[in-house]
C-alpha positions as CSV (number, residue, x, y, z in Angstrom):
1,X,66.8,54.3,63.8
2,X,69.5,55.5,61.1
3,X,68.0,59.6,62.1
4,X,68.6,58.9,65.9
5,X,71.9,57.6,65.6
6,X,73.1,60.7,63.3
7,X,71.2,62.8,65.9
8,X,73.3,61.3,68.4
9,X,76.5,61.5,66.5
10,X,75.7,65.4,65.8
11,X,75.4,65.9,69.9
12,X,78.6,64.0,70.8
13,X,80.4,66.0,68.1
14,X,78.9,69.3,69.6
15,X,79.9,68.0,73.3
16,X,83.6,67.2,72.2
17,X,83.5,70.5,70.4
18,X,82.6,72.0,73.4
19,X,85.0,70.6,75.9
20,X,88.3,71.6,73.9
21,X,87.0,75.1,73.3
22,X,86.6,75.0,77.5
23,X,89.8,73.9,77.9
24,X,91.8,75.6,75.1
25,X,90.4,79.0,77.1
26,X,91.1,77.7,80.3
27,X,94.7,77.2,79.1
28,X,94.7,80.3,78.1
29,X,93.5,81.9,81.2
30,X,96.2,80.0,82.6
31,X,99.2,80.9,80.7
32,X,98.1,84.6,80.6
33,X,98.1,84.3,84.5
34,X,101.3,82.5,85.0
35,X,103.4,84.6,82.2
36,X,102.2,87.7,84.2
37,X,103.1,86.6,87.7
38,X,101.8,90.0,89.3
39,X,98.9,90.0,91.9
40,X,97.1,93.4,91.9
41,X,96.8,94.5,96.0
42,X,94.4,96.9,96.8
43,X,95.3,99.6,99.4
44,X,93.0,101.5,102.1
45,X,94.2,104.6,103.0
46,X,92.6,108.1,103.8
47,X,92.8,111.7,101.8
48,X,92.0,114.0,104.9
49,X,95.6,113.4,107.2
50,X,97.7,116.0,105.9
51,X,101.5,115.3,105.4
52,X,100.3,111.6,105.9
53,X,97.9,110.6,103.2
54,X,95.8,113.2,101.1
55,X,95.3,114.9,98.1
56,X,97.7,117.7,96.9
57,X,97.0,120.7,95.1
58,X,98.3,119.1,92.0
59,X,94.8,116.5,92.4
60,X,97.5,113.9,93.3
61,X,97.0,111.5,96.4
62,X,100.7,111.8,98.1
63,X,102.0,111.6,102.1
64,X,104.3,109.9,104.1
65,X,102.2,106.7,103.8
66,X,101.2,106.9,100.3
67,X,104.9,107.4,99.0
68,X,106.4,104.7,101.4
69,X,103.5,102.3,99.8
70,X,105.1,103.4,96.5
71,X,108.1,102.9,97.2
72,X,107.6,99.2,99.2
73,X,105.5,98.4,95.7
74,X,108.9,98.9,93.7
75,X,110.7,96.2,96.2
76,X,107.8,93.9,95.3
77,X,108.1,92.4,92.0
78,X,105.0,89.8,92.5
79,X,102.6,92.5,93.6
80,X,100.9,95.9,92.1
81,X,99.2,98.3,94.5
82,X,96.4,100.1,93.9
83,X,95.1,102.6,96.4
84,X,91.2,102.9,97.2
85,X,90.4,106.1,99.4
86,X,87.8,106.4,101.3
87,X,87.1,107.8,105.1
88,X,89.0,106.7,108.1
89,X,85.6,105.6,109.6
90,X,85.2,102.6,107.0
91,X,88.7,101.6,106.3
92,X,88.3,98.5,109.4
93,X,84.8,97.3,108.0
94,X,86.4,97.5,104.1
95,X,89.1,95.0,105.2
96,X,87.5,93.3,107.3
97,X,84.5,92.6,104.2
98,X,87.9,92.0,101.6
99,X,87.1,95.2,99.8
100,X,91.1,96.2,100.2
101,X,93.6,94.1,101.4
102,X,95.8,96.2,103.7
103,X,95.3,99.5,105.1
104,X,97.8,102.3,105.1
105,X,96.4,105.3,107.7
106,X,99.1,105.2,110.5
107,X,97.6,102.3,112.4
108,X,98.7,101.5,115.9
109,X,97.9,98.1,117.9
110,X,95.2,97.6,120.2
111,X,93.4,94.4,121.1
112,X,90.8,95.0,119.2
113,X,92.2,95.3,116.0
114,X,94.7,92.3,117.1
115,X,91.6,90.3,117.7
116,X,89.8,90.6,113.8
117,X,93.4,91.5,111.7
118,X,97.0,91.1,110.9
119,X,99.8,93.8,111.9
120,X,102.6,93.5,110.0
121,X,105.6,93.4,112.3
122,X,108.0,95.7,111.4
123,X,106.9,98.9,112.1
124,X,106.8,102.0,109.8
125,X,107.5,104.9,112.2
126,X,107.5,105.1,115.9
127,X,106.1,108.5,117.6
128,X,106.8,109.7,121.0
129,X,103.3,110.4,123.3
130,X,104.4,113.4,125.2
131,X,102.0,115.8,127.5
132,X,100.5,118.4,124.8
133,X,99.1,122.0,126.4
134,X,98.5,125.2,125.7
135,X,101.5,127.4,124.7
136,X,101.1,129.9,127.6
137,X,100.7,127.0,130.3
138,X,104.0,127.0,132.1
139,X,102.5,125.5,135.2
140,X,102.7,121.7,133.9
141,X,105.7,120.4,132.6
142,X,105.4,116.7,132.9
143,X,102.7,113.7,133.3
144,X,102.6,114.0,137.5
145,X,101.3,117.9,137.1
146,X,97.9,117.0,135.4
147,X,96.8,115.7,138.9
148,X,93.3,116.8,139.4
149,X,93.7,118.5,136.3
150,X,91.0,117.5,132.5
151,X,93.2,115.9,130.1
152,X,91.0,115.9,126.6
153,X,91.4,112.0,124.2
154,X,90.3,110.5,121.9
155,X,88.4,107.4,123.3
156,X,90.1,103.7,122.4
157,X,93.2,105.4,120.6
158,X,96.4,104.6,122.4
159,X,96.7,107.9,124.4
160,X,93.6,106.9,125.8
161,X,94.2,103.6,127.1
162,X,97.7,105.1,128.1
163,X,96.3,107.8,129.9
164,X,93.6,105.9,131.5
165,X,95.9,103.2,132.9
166,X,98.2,105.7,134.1
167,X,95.6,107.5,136.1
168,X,94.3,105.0,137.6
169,X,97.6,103.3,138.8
170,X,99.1,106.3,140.2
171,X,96.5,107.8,141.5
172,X,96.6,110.9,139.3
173,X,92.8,112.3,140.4
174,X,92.7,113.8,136.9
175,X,89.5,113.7,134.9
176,X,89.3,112.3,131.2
177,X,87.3,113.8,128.6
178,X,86.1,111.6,125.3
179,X,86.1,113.5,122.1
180,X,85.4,112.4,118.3
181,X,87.3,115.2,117.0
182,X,91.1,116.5,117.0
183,X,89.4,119.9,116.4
184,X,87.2,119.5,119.0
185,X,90.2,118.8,121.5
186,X,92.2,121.8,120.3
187,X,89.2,124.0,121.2
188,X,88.6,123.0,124.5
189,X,93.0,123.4,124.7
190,X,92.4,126.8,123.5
191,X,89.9,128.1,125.4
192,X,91.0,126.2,129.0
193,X,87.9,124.1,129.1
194,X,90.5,120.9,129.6
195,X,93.8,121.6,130.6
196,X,95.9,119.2,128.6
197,X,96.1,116.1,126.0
198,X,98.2,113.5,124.9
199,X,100.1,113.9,121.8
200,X,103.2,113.7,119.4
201,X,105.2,116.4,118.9
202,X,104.6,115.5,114.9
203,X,100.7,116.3,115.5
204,X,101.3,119.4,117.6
205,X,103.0,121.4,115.5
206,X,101.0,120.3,112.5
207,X,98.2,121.5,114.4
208,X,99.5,124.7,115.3
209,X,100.5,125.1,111.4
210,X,97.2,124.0,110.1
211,X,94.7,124.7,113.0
212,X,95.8,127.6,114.9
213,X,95.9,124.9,117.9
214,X,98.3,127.2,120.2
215,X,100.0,123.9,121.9
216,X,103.5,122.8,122.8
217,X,104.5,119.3,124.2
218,X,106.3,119.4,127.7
219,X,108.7,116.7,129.6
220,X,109.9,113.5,129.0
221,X,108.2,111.0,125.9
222,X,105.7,108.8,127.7
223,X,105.4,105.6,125.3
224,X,107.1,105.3,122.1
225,X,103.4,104.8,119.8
226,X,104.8,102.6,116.5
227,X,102.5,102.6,113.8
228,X,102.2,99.2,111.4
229,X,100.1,98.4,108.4
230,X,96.8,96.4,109.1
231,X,96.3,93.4,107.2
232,X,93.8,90.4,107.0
233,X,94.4,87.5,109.4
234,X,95.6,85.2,107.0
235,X,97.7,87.0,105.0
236,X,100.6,86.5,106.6
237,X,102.6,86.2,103.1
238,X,102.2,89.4,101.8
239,X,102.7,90.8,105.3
240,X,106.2,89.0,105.8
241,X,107.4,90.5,102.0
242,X,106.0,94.0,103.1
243,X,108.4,93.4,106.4
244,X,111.2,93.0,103.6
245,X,111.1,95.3,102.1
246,X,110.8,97.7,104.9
247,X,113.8,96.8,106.2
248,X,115.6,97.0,102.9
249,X,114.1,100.0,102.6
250,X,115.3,101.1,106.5
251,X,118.8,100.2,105.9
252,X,118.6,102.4,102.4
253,X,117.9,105.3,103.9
254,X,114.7,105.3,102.3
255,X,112.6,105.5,105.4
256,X,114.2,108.2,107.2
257,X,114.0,110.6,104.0
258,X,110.3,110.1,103.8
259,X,109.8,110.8,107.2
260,X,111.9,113.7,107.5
261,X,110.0,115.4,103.9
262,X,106.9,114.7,105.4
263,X,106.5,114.3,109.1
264,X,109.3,117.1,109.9
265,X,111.5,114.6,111.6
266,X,113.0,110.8,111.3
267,X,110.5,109.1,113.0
268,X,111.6,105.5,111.6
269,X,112.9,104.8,114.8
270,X,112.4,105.3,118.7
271,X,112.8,107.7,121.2
């Protein structure tokens, strides 16, 4: 009897033991957490969109939206940013899974992305949709000359739907053609398989820099495009702080600059 009440003695100390070492550490965990205060945010974004996001000759991930990320990490005391890279094709399914947390790549609304995630509201640069063509067209000069003409997209981006609705509601007669690839467009530009395509002047002329894509844009700006961050649904937090700071950030001057160094013009507001 005497042995199984020091055997039980022994495991009650042990338990006890036990217990306080738990909570000492979980105190510990604790304090560590609180004393810090910073919440590490992981950032999607691309390395194949030149002057936007990608990788420099330096080895250095940099671009428009890479440096205003930056620079909206600075406003945000709570938060640290970290950027994962990875291809445009898998930066929806990586939110959407909570792999990242937002996604930097020059997204624009449509109601499919509205549906499954979280634009932030205030938006990061606006870019005018103009008629793109060939540099030696001089035979269209706005939207009503493509009638009957092939205007070349990019199907469920928001030149498409654009087009698409405006087609059909003025009876335009002109026939769309769905491609994958922005090379792939400029090639059938260049070669007069499609007569036209619609663009921003910012992706025009980095086209005819990068891509020999021989284009100009012609007449008046046909929808002002604005481009937001893409969070997850309920993260409306972190989106109203990145709103913050973009305004801050606006009325700084801060915006403009970056736009102008790497898209060529200040595209922080409309047109």
């Amino acid at each position: 009897m005497k042995k199984i009440l020091i055997l039980v003695l022994v495991l009650v100390v042990a338990l006890l033991g036990a217990c306080s070492s738990n909570e000492a550490q979980s105190k510990s965990e604790e304090g560590s957490s609180d004393k810090s205060g910073v919440k590490k945010i992981i950032v999607g974004t691309g390395t194949q969109f030149p002057n936007v996001c990608f990788i420099d000759e330096n080895g250095k991930l940099t671009g428009y939206d890479v440096e205003l990320v930056r620079a909206i990490d600075e406003k945000l005391e709570d938060y640290e940013f970290e950027f994962k890279t990875m291809d445009f094709a898998n930066l929806l399914l990586s939110l959407e899974t909570n792999k990242i947390d937002f996604i930097a790549h020059q997204m624009e609304v449509n109601e499919e992305r509205e549906e499954k995630f979280l634009f932030n509201k205030e938006p990061y640069n606006i870019f005018p949709l103009k008629v793109a063509i060939h540099k030696d067209n001089n035979e269209i000069n706005s939207i009503d000359d493509l009638a009957g003409k092939n205007i070349a997209t990019t199907a469920t981006s928001n030149s498409a739907v654009f087009i698409e609705k405006y087609n059909k509601e003025n009876n335009l007669g002109a026939e769309i053609v769905y491609s994958n690839s922005t090379n792939d467009i400029n090639n059938q530009i260049r070669t007069g398989r499609v007569d036209a395509t619609i663009s921003t002047p910012f992706a025009v002329d980095l086209m005819n820099e990068l891509a020999d894509a021989q284009q100009k844009v012609v007449g008046d700006a046909l929808l002002n495009s604005k481009v937001y961050f893409l969070l997850q649904k309920d993260n409306t937090t972190l989106s109203d702080q990145i709103d913050e700071a973009l305004v801050e950030l606006k009325e700084e001057g801060v915006v403009s600059e970056l736009s102008k160094k790497w898209l060529g013009a200040d595209y922080s507001v409309g047109f």
